[in-house]
N, C-alpha and C positions, 0 to 999 in steps of 0.2 A: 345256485351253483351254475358255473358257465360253463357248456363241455358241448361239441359237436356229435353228434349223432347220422350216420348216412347208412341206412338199412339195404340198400343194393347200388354198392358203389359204383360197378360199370355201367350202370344204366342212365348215368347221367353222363356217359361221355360219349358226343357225337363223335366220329374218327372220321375227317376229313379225305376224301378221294386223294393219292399222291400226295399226302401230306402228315404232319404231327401236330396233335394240337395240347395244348397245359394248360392246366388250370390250379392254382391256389384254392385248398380243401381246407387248408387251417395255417395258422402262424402265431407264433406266441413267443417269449423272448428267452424259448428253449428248445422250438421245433419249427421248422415249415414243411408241409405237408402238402406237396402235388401231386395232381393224379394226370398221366399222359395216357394220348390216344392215338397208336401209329397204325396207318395205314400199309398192306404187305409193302414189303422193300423200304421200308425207311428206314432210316439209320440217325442213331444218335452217333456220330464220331467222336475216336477216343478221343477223351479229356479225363481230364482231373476235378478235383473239388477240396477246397480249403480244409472243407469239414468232412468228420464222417458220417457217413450216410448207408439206410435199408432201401432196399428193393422189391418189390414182389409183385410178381406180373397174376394182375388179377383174371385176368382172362385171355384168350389166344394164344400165339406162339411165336414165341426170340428167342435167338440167339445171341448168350451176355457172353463178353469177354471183362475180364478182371484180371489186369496185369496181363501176363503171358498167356495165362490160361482160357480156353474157350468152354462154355460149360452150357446144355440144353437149357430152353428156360420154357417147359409147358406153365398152364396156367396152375398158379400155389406153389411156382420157387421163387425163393427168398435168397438173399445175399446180404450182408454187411460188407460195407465198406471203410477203408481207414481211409482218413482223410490222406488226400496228396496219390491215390491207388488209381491209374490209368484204368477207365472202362470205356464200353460199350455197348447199346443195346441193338440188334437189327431185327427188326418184325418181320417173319415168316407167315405169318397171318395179320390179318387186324389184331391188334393187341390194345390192350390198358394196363398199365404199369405205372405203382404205384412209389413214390420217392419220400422217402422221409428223412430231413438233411436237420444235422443238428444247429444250433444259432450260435457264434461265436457271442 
């Protein structure tokens, strides 16, 4: 059976001083599976995304916007996203945020 296993997923993410770092957890030709690590004040700027895609900031603290809406993000919220849905993530603290985008 092939299936990835990761028992304490932020702990394998260093988060770069003034900076964001990603890394590829999994891909398959139905998922791709990154895990980011933002330093306070970093900022993903709004964008879009083809596909739709989940969220869930494993640890720390952002602030996501989705569309119009601005919503808390402590560590254990979650969001879906529709594909083409302007977001944003800004870390408040060191964060790991984890993205799972589906594969056209």
């Amino acid at each position: 059976m092939d299936y990835t296993y990761i028992e304490k997923l932020a702990a394998g993410v260093q988060i770069p001083d003034k900076g964001i770092i990603s890394t590829t957890v999994s891909s398959d030709d139905k998922f791709k599976v990154m895990l980011f690590g933002f330093d306070t004040g970093q900022e993903l700027s709004e964008h879009t995304a083809s596909v739709p895609a989940l969220i869930q900031i494993v640890s720390g603290n952002a602030d996501i916007t989705l569309g119009e809406d601005h919503h808390p993000g402590p560590a254990g919220s979650w969001a879906h996203m529709p594909a083409n849905l302007p977001h944003s993530i800004l870390a408040k603290e060191p964060t790991v945020m984890l993205l799972i985008m589906a594969v056209k």
